[in-house]
C-alpha positions as CSV (number, residue, x, y, z in Angstrom):
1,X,168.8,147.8,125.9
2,X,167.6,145.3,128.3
3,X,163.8,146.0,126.5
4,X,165.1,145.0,123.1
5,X,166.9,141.9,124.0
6,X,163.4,140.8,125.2
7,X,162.0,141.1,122.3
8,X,164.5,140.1,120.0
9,X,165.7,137.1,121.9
10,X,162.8,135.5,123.9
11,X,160.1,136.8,121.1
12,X,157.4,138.0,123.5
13,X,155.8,141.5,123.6
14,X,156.8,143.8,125.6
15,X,154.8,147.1,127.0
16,X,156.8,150.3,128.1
17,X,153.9,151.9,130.4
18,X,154.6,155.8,130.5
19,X,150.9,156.5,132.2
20,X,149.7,156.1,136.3
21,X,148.8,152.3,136.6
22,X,145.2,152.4,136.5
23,X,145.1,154.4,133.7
24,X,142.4,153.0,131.2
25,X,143.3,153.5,127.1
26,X,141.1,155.3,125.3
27,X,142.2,155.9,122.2
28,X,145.2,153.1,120.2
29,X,147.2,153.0,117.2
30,X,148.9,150.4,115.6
31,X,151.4,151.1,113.2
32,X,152.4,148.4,110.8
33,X,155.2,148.1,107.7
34,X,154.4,148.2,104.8
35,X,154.0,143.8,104.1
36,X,152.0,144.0,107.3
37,X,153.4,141.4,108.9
38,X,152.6,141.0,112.3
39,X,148.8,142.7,111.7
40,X,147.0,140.1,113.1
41,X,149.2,140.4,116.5
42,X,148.3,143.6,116.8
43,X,145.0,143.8,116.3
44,X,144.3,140.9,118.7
45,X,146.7,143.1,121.2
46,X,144.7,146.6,120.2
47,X,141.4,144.2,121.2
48,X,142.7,144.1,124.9
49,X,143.3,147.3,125.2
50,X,140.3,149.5,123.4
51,X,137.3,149.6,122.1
52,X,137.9,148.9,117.6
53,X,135.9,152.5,117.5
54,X,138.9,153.6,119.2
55,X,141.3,152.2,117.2
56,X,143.4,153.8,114.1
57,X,146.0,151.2,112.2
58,X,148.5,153.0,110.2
59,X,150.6,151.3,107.7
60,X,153.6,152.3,106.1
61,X,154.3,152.7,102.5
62,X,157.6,150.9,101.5
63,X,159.8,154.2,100.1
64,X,161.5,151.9,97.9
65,X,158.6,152.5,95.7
66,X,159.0,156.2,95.1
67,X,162.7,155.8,94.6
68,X,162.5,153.6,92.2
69,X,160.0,155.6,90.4
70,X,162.9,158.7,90.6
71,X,165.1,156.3,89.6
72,X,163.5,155.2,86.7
73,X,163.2,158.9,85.6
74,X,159.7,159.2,84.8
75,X,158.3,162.7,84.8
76,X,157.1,163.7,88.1
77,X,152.9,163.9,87.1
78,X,153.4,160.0,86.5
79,X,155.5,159.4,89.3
80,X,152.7,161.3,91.5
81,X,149.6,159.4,89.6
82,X,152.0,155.7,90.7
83,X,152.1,157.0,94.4
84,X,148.5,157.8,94.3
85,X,147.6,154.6,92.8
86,X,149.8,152.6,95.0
87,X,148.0,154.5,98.5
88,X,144.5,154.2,97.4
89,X,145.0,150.3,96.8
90,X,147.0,150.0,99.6
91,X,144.1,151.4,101.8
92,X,141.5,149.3,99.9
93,X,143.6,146.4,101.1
94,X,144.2,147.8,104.6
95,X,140.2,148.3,105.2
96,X,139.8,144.8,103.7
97,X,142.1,143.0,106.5
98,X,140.4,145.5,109.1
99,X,136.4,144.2,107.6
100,X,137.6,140.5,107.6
101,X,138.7,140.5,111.4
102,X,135.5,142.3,111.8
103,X,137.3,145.9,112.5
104,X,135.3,147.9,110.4
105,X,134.9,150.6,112.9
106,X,138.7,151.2,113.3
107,X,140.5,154.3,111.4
108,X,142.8,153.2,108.3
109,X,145.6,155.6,107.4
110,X,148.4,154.8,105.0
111,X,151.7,156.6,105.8
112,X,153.9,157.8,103.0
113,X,157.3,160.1,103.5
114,X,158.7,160.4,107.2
115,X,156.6,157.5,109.2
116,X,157.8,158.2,113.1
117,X,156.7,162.5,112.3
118,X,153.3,161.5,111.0
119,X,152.8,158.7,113.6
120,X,153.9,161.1,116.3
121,X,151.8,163.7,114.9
122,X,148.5,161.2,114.7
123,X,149.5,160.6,118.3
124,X,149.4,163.9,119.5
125,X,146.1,164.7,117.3
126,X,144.0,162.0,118.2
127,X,145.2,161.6,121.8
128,X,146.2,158.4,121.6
129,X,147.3,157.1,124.9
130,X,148.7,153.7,123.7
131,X,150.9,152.8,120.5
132,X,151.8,149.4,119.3
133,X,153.9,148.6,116.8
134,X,156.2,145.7,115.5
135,X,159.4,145.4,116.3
136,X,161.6,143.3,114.1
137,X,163.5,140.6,115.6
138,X,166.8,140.9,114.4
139,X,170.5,141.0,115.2
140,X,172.0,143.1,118.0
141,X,173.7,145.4,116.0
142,X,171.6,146.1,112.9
143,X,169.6,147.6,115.9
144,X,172.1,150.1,116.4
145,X,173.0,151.1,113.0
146,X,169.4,151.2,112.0
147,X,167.0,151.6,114.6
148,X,163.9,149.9,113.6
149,X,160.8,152.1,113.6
150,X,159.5,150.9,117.1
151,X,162.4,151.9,119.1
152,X,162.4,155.4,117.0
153,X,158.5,155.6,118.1
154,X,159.0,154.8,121.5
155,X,162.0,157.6,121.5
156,X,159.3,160.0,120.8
157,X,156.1,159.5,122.0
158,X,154.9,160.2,125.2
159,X,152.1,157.7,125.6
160,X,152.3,153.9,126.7
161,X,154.1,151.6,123.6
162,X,153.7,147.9,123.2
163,X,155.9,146.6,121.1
164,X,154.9,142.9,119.3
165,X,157.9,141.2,118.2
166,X,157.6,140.0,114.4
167,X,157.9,136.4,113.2
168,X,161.1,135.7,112.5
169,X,161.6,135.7,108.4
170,X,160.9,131.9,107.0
171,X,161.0,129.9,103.4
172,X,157.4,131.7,103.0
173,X,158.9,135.5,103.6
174,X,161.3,134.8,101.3
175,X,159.9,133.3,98.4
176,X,156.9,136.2,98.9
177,X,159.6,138.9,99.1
178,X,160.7,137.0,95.6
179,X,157.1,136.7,94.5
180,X,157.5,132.8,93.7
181,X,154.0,131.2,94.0
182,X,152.9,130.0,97.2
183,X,152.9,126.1,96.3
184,X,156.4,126.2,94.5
185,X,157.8,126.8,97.7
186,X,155.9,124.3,99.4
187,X,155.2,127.1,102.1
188,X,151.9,127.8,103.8
């Protein structure tokens, strides 16, 4: 779509308005992946648009974990004490980021399983008239054989969606994705 192509090529955010013009937004949620890249965007975006009260920042747990864990064919009470451990101390971290950019008073949720239901369902819930999300800038087609989370959000939601195009992946993603140290890949 014309909407992607924005995003992907020119890199700027783009918001799909749904509501009247006019229309204030009371309540925001910004959903994130699970490296949280992009965060900052968002927050600085949720800023403009509500007050942080008003604000709940989901983040996704990477499923890779838990298939691993299957994979690795651990009995299922260890594989549920891993997943337990691994969404309490990815909440810690999320309501670290939120007290550094001075967010305290925003809602943390960490989303494990199927991430558009839950998000959809939150949306519902809360009455959240706004949504942003990342949206990966990447090629044309792995759009269409994987839609990235932000154009399956925007399929089902029914409120306003701004979607904040991520940075595109640099020396420093990769050598974090490889977990080399920060100064070995002379990356800041």
């Amino acid at each position: 779509s014309l909407a992607e192509w924005i995003v992907r090529e020119l890199g700027v955010p783009l918001f799909l308005a749904r509501r009247p013009s006019g229309a204030g937004h009371r309540r925001a949620i910004a959903v994130v992946d699970s490296e949280a890249l992009g965060l900052d965007t968002l927050l600085r975006a949720a800023g403009w648009f509500c007050r942080p009260e008003a604000l709940t920042v989901c983040q996704m747990l990477d499923p890779m974990i838990q298939r691993h864990l299957h994979a690795a064919d651990l009995p299922v009470p260890a594989i549920h004490a891993w997943m337990e451990t691994a969404v309490s101390r990815a909440g810690q971290a999320l309501a670290d980021r939120l007290a550094r950019e001075e967010l305290q008073a925003a809602r943390s949720l960490i989303l494990q399983g199927n991430a558009v239901s839950r998000v959809v369902d939150e949306q519902q819930r809360g009455g959240a008239s706004l949504l942003l999300v990342n949206k990966p800038r990447r090629a044309w087609w792995a759009d269409l054989l994987w839609p990235s989370l932000g154009r399956r959000l925007a399929d089902r939601v029914d409120c306003d969606v701004l979607w904040v195009p991520t940075p595109r992946p640099g020396a420093g993603t990769g050598h974090r994705r490889l977990g080399l140290p920060q100064m070995m890949s002379g990356a800041q």
